[in-house]
N, CA, C and O of each residue as an XYZ file, in Angstrom:
872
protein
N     143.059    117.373     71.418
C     143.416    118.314     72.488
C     143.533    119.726     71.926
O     144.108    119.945     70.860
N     142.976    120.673     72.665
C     143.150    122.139     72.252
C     144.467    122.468     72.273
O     145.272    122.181     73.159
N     144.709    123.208     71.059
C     145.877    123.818     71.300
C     145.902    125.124     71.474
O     145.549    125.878     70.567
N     146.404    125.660     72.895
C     146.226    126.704     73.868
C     147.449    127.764     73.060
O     147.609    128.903     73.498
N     148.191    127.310     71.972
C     149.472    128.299     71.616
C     148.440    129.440     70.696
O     148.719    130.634     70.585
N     147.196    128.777     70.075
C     146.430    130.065     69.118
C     145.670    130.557     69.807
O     144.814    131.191     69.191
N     145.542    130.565     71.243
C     145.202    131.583     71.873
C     145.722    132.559     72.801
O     145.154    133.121     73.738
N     147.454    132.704     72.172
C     148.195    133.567     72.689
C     148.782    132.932     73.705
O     149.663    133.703     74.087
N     148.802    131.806     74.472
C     150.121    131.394     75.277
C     151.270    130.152     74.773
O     151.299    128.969     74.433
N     152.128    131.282     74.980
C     153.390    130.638     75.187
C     153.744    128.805     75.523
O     153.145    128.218     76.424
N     154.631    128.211     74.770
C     154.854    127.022     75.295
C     155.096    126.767     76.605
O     154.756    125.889     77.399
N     155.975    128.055     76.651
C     156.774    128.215     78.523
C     155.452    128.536     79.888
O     155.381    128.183     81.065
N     154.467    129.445     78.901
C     153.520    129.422     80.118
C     152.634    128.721     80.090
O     151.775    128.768     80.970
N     152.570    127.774     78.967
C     151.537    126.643     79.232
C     152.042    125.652     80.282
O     151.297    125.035     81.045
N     153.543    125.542     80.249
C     153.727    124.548     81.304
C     153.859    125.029     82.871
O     154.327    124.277     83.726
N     153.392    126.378     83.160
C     153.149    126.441     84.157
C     151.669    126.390     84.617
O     151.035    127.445     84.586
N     151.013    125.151     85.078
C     150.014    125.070     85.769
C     149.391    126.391     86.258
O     148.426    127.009     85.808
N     150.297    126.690     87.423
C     149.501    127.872     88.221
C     150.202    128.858     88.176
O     151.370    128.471     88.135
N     150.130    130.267     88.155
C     150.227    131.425     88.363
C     149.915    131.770     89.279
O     148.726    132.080     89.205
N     150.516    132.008     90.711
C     149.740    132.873     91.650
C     150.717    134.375     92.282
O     151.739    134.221     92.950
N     150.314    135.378     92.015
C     150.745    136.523     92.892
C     149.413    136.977     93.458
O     148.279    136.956     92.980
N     149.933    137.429     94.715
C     148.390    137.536     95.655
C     148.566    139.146     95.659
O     149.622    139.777     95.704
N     147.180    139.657     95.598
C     146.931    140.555     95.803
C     145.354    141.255     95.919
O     144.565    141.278     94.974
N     145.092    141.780     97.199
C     143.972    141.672     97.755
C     143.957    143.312     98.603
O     144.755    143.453     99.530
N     142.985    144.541     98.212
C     143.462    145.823     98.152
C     144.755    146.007     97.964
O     144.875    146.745     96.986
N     146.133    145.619     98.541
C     147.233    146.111     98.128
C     147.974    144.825     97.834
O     149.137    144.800     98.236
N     147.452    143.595     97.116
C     148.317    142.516     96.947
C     147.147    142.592     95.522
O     146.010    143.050     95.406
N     148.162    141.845     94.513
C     147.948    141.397     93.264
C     147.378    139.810     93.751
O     147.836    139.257     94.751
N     146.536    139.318     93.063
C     145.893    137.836     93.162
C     145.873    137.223     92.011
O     144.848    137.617     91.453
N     146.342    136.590     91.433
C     146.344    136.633     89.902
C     146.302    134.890     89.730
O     147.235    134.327     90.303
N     145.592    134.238     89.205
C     145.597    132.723     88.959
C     145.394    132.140     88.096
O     144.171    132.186     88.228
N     145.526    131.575     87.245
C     145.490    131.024     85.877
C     144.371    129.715     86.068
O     144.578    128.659     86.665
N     142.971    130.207     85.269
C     142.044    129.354     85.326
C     141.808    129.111     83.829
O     141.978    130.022     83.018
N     141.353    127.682     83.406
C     140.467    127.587     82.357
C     139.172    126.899     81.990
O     139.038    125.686     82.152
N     138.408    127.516     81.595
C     137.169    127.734     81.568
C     136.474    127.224     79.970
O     136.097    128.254     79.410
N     136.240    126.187     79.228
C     135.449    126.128     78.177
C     134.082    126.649     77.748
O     132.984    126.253     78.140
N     134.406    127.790     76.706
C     132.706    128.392     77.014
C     132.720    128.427     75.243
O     133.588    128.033     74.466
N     131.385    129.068     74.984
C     131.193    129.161     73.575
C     131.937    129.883     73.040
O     132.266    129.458     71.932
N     132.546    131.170     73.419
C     133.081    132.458     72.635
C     134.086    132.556     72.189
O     134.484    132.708     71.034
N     134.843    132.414     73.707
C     135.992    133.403     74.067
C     137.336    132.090     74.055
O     137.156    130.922     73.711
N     138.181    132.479     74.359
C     139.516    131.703     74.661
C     139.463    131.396     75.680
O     138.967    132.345     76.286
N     139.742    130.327     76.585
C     139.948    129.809     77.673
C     140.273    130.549     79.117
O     139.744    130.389     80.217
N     141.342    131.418     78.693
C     142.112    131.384     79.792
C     140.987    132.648     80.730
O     140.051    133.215     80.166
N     141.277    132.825     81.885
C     140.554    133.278     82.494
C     142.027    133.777     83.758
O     143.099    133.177     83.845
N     141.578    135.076     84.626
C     142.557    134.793     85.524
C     141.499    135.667     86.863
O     140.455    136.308     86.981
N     142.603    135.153     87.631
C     141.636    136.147     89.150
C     141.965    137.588     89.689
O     143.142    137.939     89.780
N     141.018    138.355     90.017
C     141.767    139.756     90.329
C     140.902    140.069     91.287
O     139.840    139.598     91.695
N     141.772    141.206     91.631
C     140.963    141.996     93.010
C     139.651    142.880     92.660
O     139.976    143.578     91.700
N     138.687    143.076     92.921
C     137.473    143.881     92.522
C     137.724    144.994     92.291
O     137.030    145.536     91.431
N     138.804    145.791     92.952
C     139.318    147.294     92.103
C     139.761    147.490     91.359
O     139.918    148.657     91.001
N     140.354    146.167     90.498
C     141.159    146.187     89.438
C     140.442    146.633     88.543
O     140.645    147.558     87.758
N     139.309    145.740     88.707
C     138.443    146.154     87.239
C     137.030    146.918     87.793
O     136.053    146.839     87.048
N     136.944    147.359     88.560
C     135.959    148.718     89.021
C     135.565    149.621     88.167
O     134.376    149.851     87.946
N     136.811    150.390     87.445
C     136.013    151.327     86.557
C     135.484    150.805     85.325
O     134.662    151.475     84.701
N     135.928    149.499     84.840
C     135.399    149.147     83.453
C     133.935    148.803     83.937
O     132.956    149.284     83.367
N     133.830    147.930     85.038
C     132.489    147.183     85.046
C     131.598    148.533     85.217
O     130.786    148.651     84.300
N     131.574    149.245     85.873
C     131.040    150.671     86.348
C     131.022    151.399     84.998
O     130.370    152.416     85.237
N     131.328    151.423     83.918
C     131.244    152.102     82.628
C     130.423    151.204     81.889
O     129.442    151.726     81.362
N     130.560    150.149     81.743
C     129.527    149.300     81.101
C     128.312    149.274     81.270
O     127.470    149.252     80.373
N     127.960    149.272     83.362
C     127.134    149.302     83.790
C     126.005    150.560     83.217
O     124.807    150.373     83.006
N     126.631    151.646     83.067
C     126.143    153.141     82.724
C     125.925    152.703     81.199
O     124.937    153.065     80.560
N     126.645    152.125     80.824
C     126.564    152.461     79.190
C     125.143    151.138     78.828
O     124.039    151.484     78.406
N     125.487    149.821     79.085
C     124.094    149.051     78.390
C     123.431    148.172     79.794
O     122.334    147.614     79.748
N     124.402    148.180     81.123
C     124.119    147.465     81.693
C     124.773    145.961     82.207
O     125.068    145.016     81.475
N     124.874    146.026     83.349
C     125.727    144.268     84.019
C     124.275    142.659     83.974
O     123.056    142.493     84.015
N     125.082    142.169     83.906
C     123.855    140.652     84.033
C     124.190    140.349     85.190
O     125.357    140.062     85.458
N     122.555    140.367     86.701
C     122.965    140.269     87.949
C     122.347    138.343     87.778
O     121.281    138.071     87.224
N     123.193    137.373     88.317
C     122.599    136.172     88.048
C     122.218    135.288     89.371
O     123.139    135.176     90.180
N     121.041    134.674     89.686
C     120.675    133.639     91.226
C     120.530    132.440     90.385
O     120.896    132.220     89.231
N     119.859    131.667     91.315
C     119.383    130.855     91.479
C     118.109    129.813     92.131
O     117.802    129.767     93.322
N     117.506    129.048     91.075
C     116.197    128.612     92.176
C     116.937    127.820     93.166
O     118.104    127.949     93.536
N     115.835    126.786     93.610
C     116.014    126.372     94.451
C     116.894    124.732     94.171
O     117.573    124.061     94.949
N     116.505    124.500     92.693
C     116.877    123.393     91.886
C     118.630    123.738     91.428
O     119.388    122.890     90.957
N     118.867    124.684     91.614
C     119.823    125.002     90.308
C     119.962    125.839     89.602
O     121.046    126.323     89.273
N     118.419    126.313     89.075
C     118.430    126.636     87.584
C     118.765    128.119     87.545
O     118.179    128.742     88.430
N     119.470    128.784     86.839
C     119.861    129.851     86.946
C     119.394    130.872     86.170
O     119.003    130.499     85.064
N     119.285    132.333     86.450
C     118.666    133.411     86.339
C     119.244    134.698     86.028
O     119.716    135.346     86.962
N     119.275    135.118     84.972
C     120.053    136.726     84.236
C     118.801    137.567     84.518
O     117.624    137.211     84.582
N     119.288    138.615     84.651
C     118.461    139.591     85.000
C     119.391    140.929     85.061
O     120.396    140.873     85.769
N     119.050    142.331     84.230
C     119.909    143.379     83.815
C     119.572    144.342     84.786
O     118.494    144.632     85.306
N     121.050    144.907     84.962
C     120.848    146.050     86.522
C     121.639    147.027     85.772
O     122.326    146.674     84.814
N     121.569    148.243     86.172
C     121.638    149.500     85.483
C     122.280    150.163     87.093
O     123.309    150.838     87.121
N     121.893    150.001     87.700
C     122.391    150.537     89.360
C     123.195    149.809     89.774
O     123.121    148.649     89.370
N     124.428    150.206     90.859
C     124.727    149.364     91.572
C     126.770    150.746     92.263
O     127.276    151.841     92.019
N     127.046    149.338     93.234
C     128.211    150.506     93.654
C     129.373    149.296     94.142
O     129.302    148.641     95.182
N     130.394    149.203     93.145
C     131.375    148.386     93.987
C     132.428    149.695     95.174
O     132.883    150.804     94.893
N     132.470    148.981     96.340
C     133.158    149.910     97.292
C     133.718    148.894     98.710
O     133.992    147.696     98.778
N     133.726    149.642     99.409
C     134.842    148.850    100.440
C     134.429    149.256    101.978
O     134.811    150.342    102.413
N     133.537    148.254    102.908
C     132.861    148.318    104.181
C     133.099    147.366    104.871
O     133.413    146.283    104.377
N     132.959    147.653    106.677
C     132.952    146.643    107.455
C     134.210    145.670    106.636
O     133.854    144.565    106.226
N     135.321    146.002    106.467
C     136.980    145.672    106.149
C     136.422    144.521    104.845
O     137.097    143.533    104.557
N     135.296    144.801    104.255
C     135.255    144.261    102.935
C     134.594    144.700    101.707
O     133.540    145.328    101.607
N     135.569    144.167    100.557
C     135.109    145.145     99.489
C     133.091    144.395     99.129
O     132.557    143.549     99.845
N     132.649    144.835     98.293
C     131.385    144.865     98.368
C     130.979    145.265     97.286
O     131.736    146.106     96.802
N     129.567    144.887     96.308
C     129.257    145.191     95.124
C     127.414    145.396     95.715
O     126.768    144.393     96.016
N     127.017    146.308     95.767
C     126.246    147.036     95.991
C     124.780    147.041     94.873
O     124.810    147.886     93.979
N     123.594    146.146     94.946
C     123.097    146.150     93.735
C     121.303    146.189     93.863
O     121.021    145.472     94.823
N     120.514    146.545     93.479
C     119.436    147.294     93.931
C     117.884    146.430     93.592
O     117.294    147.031     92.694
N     117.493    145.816     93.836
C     116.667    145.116     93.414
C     115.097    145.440     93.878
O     114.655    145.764     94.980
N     114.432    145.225     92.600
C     112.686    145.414     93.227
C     112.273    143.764     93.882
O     112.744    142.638     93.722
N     111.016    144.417     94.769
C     110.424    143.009     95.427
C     109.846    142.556     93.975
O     110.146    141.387     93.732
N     109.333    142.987     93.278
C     108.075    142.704     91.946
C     109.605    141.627     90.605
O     109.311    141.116     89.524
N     110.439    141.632     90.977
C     111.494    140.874     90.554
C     111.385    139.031     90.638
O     110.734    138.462     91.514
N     111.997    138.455     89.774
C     112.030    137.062     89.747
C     112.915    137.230     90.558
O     112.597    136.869     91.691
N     114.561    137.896     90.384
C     115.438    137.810     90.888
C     115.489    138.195     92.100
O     116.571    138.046     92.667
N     114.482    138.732     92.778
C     114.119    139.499     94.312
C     114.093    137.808     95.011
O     114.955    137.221     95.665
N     112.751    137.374     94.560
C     112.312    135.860     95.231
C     113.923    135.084     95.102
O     114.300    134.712     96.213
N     114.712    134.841     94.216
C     115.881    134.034     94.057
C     116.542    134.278     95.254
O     116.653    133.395     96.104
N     117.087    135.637     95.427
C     118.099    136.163     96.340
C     117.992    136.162     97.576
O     118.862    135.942     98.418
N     116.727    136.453     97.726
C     116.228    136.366     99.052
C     116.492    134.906     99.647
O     116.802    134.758    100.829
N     116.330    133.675     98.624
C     116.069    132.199     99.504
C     117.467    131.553     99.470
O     117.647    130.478    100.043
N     118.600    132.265     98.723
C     120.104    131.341     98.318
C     120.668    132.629     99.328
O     120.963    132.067    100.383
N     120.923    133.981     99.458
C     121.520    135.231     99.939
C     123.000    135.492     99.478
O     123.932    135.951    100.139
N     122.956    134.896     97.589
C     123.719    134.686     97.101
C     123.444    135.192     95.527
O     122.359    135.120     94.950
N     124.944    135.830     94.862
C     124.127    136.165     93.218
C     125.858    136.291     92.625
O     126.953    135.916     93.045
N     125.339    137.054     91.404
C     126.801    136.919     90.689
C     126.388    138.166     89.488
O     125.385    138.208     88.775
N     127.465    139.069     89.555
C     127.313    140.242     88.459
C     128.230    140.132     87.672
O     129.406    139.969     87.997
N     127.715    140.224     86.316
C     128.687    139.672     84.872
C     128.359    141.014     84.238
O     127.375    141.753     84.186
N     130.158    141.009     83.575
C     130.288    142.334     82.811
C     130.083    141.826     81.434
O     130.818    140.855     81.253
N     129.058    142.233     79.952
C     128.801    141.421     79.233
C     130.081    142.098     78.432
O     130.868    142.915     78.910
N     130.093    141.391     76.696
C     131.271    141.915     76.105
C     130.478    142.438     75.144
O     129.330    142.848     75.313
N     131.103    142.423     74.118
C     130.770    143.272     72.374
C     129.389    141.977     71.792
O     129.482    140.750     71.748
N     128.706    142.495     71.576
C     127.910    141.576     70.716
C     127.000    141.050     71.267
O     126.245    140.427     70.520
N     126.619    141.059     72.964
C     126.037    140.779     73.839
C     124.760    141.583     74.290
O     124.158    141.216     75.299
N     124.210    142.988     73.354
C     123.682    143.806     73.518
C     122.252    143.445     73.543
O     121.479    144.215     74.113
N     121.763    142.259     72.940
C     120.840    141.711     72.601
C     120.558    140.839     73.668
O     119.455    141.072     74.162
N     121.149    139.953     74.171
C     120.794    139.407     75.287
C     120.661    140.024     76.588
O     119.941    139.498     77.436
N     121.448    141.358     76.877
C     120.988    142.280     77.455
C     119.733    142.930     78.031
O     119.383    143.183     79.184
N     119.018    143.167     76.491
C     118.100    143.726     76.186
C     117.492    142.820     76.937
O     117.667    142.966     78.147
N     116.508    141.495     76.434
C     116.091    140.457     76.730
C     116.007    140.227     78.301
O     114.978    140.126     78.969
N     117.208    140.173     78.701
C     117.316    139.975     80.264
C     116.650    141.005     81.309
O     116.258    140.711     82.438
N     116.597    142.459     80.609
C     116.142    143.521     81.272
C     114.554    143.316     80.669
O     113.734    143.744     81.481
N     114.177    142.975     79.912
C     112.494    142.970     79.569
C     112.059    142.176     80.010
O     111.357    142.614     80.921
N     111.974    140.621     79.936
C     111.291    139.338     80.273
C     111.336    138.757     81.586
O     112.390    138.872     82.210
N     110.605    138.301     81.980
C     110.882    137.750     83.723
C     111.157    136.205     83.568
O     110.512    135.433     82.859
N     112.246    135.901     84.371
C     112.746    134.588     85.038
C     111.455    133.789     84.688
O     111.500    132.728     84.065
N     110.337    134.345     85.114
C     109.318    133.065     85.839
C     108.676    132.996     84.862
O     107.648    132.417     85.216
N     108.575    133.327     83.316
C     108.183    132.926     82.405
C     109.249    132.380     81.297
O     108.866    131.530     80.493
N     110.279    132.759     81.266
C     111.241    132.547     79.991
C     112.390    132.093     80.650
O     112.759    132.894     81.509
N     113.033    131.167     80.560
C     114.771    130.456     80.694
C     115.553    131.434     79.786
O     115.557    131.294     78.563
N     116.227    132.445     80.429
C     116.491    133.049     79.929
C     118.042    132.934     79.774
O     118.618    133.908     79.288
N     118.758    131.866     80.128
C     120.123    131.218     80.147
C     119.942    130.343     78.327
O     120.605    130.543     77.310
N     118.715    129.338     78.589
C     118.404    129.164     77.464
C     118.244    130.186     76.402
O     119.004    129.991     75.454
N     117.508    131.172     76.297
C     117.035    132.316     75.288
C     118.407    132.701     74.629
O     118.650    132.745     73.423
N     119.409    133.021     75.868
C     120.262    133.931     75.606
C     121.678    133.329     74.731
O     122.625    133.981     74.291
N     121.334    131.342     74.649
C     122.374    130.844     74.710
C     123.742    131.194     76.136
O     124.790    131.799     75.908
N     123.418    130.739     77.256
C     124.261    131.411     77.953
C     124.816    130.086     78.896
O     124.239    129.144     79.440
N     126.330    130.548     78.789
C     127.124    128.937     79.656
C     127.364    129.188     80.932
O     128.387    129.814     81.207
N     126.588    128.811     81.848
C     126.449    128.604     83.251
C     128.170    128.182     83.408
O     128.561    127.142     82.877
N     128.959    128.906     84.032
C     130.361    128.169     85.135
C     129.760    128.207     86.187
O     128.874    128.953     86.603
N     130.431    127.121     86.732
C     130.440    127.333     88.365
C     130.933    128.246     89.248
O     132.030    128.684     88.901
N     130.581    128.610     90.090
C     131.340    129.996     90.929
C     132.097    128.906     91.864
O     131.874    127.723     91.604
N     132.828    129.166     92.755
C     133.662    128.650     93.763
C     133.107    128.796     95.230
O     133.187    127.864     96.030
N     132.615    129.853     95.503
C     132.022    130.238     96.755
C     131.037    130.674     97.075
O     130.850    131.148     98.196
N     129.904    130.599     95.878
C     128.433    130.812     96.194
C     127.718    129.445     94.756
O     128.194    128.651     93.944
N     125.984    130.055     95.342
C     125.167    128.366     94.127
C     125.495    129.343     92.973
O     126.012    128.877     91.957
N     125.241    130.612     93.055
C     124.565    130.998     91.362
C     125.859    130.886     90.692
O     126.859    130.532     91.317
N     125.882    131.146     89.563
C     126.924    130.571     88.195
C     127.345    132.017     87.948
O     126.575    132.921     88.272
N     128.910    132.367     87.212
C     129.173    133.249     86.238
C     128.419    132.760     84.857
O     127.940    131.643     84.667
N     128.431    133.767     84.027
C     128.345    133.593     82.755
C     129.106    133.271     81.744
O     129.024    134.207     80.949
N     129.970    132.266     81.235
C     131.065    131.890     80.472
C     131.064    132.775     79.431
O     132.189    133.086     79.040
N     129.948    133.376     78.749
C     130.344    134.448     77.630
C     130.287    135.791     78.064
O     130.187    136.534     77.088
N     130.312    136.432     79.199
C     130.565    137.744     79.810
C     132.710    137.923     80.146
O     133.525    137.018     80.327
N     132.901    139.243     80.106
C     134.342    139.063     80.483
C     134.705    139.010     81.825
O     135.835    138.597     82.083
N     133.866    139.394     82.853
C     134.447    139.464     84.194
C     132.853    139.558     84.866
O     131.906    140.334     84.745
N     133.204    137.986     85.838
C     132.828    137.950     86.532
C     132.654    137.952     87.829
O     133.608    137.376     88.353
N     131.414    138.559     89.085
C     131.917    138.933     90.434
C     130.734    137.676     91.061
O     129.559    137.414     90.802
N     131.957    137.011     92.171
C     130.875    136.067     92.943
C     130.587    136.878     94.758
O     131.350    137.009     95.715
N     129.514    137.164     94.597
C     128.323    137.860     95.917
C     127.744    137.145     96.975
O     126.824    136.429     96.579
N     127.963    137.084     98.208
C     127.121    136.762     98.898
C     126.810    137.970     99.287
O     127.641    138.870     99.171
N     125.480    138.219     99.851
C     124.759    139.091    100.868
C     125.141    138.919    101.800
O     125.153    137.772    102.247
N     125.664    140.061    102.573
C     126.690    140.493    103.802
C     125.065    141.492    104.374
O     125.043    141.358    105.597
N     124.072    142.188    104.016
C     123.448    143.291    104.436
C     122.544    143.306    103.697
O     122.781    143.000    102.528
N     121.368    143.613    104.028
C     120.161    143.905    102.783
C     119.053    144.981    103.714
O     118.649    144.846    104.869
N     118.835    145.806    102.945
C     117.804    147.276    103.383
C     116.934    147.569    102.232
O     117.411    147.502    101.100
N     115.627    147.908    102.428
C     114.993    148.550    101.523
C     114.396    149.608    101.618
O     113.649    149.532    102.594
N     114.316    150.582    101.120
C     114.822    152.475    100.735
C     113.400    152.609    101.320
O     112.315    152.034    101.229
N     114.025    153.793    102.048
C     113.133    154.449    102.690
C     112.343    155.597    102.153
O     113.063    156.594    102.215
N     111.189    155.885    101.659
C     110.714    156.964    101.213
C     110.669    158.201    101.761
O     110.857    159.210    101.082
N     110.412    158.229    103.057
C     110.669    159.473    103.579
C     112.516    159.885    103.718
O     113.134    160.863    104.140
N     112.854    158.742    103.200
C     114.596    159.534    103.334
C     115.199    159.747    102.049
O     116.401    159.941    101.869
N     114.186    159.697    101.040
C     114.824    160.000     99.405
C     113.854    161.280     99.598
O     112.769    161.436    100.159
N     114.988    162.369     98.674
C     114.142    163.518     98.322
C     113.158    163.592     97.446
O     113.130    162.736     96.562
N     112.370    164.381     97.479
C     110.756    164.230     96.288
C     111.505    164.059     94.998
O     111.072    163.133     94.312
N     112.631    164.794     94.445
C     112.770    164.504     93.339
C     112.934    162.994     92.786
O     112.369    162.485     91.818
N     114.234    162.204     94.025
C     114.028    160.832     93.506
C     112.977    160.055     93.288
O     112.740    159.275     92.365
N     112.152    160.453     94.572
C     111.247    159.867     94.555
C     109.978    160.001     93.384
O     109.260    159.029     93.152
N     109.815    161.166     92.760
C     109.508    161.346     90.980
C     109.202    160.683     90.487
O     108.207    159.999     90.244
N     110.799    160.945     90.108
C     111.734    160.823     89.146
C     111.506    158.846     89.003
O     110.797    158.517     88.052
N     111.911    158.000     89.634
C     112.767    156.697     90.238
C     111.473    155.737     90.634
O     111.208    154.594     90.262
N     110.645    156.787     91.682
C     109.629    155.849     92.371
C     107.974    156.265     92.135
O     107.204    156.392     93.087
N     107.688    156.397     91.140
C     106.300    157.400     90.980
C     104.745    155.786     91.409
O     103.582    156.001     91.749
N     105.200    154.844     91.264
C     104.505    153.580     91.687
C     104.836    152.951     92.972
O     104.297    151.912     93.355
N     105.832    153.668     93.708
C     105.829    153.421     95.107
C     107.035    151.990     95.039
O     107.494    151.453     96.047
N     107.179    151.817     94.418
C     108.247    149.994     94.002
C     109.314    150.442     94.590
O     110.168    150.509     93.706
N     109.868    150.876     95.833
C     111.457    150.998     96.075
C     112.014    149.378     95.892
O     111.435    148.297     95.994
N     113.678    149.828     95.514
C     114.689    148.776     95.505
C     114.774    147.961     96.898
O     114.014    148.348     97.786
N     115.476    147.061     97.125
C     115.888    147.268     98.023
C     117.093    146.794     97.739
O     117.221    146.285     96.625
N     118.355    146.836     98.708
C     119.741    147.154     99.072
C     120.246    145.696     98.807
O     119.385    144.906     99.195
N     120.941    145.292     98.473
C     121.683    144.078     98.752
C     123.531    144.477     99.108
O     124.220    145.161     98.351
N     123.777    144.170     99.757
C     125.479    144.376    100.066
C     126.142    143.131     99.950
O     126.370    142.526    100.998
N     126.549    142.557     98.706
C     127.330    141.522     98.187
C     128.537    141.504     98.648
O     129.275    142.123     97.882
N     129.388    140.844    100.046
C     130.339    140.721     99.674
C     131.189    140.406     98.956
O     130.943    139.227     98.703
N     132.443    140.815     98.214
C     132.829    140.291     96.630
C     133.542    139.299     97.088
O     134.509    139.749     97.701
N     133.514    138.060     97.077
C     134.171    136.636     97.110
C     135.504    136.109     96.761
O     136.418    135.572     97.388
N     135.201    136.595     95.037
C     135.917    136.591     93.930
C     135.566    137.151     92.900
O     134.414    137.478     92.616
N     136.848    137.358     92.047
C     136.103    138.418     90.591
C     137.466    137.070     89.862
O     138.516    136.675     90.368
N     136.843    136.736     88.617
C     137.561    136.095     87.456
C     137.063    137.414     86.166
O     136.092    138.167     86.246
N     137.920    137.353     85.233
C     138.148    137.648     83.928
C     139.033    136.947     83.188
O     140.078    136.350     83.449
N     138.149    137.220     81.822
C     139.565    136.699     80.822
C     140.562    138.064     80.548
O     140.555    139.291     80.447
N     141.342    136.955     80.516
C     142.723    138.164     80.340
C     143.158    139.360     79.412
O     144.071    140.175     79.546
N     142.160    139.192     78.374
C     142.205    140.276     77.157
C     140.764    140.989     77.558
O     140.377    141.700     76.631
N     139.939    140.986     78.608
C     138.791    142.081     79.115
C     138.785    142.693     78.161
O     138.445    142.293     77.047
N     139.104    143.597     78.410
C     139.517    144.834     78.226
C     138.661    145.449     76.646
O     137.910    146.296     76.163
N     139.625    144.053     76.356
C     139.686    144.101     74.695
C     137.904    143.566     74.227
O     137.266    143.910     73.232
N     137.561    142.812     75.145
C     136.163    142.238     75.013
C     134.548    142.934     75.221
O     133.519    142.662     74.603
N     134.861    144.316     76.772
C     133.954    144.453     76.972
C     133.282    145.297     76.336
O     134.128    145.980     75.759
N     131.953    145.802     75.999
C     131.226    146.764     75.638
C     131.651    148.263     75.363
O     130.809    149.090     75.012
């Protein structure tokens, strides 16, 4: 049996099963999950999507989030997004994330209307890379990356067990960008092959992290 005391908890809070304070925009949600993955320590807990907004949003800028679907079997799909907007519509918060049709992950999303955005940690820069170059429909890129599929709770596609915080998405809205309503520069700049994104509006479900984030991410 693991012993959960060398990874920083307490005898006293091991014997509490559950942890819950709720909080949801102005309530704390907090739950004590554990999760066996290759990396990291177990514990995992639940939070509200603003909690951790500005970290995932700094990462995102700095190497990039892993957006993840699913086929039709199961099999699951990393794929690196550089864009995206967590925010708060139609009385729900929302993770905002931009996808081309010419995408593996376009065909995924479209047939589940479901995905999952993972904040990677330190050391993860490489599988990153990988995920943003190679397409789904040639390379297993869960395999490539060594990467531990969890289960999400409320959608098919999986978190990533070695990322620190993960967000589970359904598609609430989906649009794809209008050219005559981006200015010439974006359009440049962004779209010089005509490939617009299109829109996905993820409602956020749930967000898990491990509890030392912070300390983990990029």
């Amino acid at each position: 049996m693991t012993n959960y005391l060398n990874h920083g908890l307490s005898e006293r809070n091991w014997n509490k099963n559950v942890i819950i304070c709720i909080h949801y925009l102005n309530r704390v949600e907090e739950t004590l999950i554990f999760y066996k993955t290759n990396s990291h320590p177990m514990e995992r807990i639940e939070l509200s999507p603003f909690q951790v907004a500005r970290e995932t949003l700094e990462v995102m800028l700095k190497t990039g989030l892993l957006m993840v679907t699913v086929d039709e079997k199961g099999k699951p799909n990393a794929m690196t997004i550089g864009w995206g907007f967590i925010g708060y519509i139609w009385t729900k918060p929302v993770f905002i994330v931009a996808v081309r049709p010419s995408r593996y992950t376009y065909t995924l999303v479209e047939k589940t209307g479901d995905f999952t955005v993972n904040v990677p940690v330190k050391g993860m820069e490489k599988a990153v890379e990988l995920c943003g170059t190679v397409s789904g429909r040639d390379v297993d890129k869960f395999k490539e990356c060594n990467f531990t599929p969890i289960a999400s709770k409320y959608v098919k596609a999986p978190i990533i067990g070695e990322c620190a915080i993960g967000f589970e998405c359904r598609a609430m809205y989906k649009q794809d960008l209008i050219s005559e309503a981006l200015t010439k520069e974006v359009v440049s700049l962004c779209y010089p092959k005509g490939d617009y994104h299109r829109l996905y509006f993820g409602e956020i479900l749930r967000v898990t992290a491990y509890r030392n984030y912070r300390e983990l991410i990029l």
